[in-house]
N, C-alpha and C positions, 0 to 999 in steps of 0.2 A: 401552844399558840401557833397561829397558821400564819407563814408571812408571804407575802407577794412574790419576795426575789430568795432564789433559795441558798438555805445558810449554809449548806456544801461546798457553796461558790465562793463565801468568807473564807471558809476555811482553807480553799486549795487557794485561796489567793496569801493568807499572812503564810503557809509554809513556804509558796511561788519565789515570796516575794524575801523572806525569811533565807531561803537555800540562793538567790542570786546574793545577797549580800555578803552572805556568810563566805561565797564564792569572792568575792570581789574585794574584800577587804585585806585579804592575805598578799594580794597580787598590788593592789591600791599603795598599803603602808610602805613595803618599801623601795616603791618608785618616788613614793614620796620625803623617804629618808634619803636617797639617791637626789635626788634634786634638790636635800635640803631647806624639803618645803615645811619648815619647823617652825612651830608658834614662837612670838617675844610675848614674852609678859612684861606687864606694867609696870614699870618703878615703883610705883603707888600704889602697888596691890600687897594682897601679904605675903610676908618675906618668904612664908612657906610655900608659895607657888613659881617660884625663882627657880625650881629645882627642875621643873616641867617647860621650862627653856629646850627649844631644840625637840621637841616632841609634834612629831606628823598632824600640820593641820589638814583642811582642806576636806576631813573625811566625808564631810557631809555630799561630796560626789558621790561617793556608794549609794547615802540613803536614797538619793537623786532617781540614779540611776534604778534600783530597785523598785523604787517605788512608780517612775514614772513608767517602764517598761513591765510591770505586772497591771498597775493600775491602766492601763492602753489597753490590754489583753484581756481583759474581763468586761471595758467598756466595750469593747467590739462586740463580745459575745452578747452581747444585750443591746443589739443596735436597733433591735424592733421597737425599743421604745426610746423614742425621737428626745422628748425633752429630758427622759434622763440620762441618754448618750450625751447630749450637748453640754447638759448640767455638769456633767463628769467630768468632759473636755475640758472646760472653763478651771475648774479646780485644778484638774491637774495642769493646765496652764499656767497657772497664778502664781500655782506651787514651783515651777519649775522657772517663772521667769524674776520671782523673788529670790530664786537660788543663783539665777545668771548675777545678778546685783552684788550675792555674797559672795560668790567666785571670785568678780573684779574687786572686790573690796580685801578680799585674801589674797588675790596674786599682788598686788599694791603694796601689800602689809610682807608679803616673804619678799617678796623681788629687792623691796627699798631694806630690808630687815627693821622693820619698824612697829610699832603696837598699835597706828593706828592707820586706816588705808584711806580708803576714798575720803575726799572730803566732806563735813557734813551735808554742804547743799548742795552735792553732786548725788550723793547715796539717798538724801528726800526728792532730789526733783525726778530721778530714773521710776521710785517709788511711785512718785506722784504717776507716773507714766502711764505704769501699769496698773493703778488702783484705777486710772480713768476708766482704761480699756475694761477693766472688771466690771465696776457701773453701768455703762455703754450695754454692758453682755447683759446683766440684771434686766435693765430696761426694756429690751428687747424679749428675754426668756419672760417677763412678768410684766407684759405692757398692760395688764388693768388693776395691779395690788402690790407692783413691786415697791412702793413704797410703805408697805405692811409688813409689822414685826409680831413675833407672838411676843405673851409678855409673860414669863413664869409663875405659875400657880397661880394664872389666872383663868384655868377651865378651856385654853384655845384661844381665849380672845386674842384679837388682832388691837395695835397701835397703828393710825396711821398715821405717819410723819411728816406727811406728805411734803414740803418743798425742803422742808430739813434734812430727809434724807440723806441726799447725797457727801453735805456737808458731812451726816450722820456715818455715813458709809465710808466716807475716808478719815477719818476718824479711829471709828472700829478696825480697818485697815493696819492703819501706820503705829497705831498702839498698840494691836496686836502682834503685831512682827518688831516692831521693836524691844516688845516686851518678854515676849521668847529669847530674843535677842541677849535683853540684860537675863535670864535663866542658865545663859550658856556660862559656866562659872565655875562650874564645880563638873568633878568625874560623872557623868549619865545622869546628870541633872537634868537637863532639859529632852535628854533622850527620850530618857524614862518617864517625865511629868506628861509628857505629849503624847507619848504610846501609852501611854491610861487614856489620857483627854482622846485620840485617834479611838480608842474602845470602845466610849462612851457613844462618839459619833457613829462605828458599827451600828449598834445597836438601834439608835436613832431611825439611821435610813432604812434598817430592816424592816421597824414598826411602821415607820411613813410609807412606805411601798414604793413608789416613783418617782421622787422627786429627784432622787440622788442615787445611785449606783452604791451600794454598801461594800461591793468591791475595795473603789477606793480606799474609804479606811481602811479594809483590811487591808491593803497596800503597806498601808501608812504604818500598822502595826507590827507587821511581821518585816520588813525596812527597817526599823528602828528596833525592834527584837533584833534583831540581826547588829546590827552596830555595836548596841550593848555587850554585845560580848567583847567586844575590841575596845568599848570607851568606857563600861565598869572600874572602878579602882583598883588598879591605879590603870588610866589610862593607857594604853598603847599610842591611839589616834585620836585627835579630837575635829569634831565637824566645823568649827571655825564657822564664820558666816555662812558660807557657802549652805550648812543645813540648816542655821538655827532660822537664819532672814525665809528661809523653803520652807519649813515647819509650820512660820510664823504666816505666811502667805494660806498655808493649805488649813489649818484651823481657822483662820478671819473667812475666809473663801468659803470653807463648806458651813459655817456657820451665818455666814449671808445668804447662802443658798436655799439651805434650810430655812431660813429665815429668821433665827436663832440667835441674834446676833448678842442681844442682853443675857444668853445662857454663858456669855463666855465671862463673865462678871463670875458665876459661881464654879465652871468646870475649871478654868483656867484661874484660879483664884491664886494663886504662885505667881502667875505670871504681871498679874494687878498689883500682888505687893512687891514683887520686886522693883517693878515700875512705882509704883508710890514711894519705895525707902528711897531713891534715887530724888524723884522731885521734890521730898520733905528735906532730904539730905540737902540738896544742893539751896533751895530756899531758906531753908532757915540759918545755913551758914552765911549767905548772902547779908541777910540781914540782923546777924546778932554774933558773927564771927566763932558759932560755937556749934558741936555737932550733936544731932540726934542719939546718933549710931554710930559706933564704934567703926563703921565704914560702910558703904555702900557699892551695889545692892545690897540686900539685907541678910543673903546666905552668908558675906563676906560675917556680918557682923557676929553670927552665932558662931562664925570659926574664932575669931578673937578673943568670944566668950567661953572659948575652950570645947566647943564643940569638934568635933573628929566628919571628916569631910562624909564617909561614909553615914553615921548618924544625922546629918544638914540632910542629906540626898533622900534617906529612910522615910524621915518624918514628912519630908515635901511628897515623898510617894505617897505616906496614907493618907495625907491634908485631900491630894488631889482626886482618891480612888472614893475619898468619903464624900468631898466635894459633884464627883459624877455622876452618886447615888442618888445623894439632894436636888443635882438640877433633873433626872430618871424623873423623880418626885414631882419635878414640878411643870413636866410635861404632861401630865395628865389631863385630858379631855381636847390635847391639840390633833390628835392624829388618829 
């Protein structure tokens, strides 16, 4: 198969991107043991994560960093094409100022030593800030269809949304990254779930030719390859907001880009039910004082049920690698 943007250029970018990390996290961990900049866990979580008290958050600076300084350097190289240099930019902005959001939300959380930081509707309305600014960008990069989505195995065809949109678009936003968000929970959980989901999107922009810089992902995957060896079980360092809310920003982002937005319903399908055990969880105790699940999010639950942290982590890895292939599957005839 013959692709537009060439896959050499993937590739030097996850090693690029893969060797600043791997650089950066040795040097990272313990400035950040030195400053004491160590996660609380919850009172209310399980007792067996009390033990990873005092353990380096913040890591997700590294992925940050790596990703946004390889992902820069590949958009440049491809600056002859206009809409998908900008298309880049816009991602890797989204990416990085959803990460400014977890940053404050983690200096909050070590500073005060407390589990939980910004306030909630201090951490939605910054949110809301920068999903505008996103929209704004869309509008602008796609002023006669940006309210057009494909819609999965449906041969290409486009939805248009037309004035729901936007609504639609922050939406897909804030659930996205929050939902990455509730993923963060366990050793290379959401590392690992993302850098598949980041693969998948590789691939994507390959096939599509121009619309997105496939750079990026590969950014995004050889960043998060690189972490993993430091946030594998057992933990060393954990990305704390600072990467999961960046994660969460840079899948919602290039999956609006793309146009893609309903593929994240099956790539990102961990990151939907983690988000659903939470809001079944917390409604139905509301209303019948009794729980679903054994606790919530729903990784919590399979450890309760005696599952071993690394087996939770495994199985969400093939959900998500088999999940990538299905939504491969269901782009057929868009591009």
């Amino acid at each position: 198969m013959d692709f537009a943007y060439p896959v050499e250029n993937c590739i030097y970018a996850v090693i690029l991107a893969f060797f600043i990390g791997v650089v950066i996290c040795p040097v990272l961990i313990p400035i950040l043991h030195k400053l004491k900049y160590g996660q609380t866990e919850r009172d209310d979580g399980p007792q067996s994560h009390l033990k990873k008290s005092g353990t380096p958050t913040m890591g997700g600076i590294a992925i940050l960093i790596a990703f946004a300084v390889t992902a820069l350097v590949f958009s440049f190289m491809g600056k002859g094409n206009i809409r998908m240099f900008w298309n880049s930019i816009a991602v890797i902005l989204i990416t990085l100022g959803f990460g400014i959001v977890g940053f404050i939300d983690d200096y909050i959380k070590v500073a005060k030593k407390r589990s939980l930081g910004l306030r909630a509707y201090q951490k939605i309305l910054i949110q809301l800030i920068f999903t505008a600014a996103f929209a704004w960008y869309i509008s602008k990069a796609y002023p006669e269809d940006f309210t057009k989505i494909y819609v999965p195995f449906a041969g290409g065809y486009m939805l248009n949304l037309g004035i729901i949109y936007i609504p639609f678009l922050f939406v897909v936003m804030l659930g996205t990254v929050n939902g990455v968000n509730l993923t963060d929970g366990l050793d290379g959980l959401a590392g690992g779930v993302t850098m598949i989901v980041a693969v998948f999107f590789t691939i994507i922009c390959l096939v599509c030719g121009e619309t997105l810089s496939p750079a990026v992902s590969a950014s995004a995957v050889g960043a998060l390859l690189a972490f993993l060896v430091f946030n594998a079980y057992p933990a060393k360092v954990f990305m704390g907001d600072t990467g999961s809310l960046a994660l969460g920003g840079y899948v919602a982002g290039t999956a609006l880009i793309l146009k893609m937005p309903l593929f994240i319903i099956i790539v990102g399908i961990i990151y939907l039910c983690e988000s659903l055990s939470v809001i079944i969880q917390v409604g139905y105790f509301k209303k019948t004082g009794k729980r679903v699940f054994k606790m919530a999010p729903i990784h919590h639950h399979f450890e309760l049920c005696g599952w071993s942290e690394t087996k939770i982590v495994t199985v969400f890895y093939i959900i998500t690698a088999l999940m990538c292939m299905v939504g491969y599957l269901g782009c057929r005839g868009m591009f």
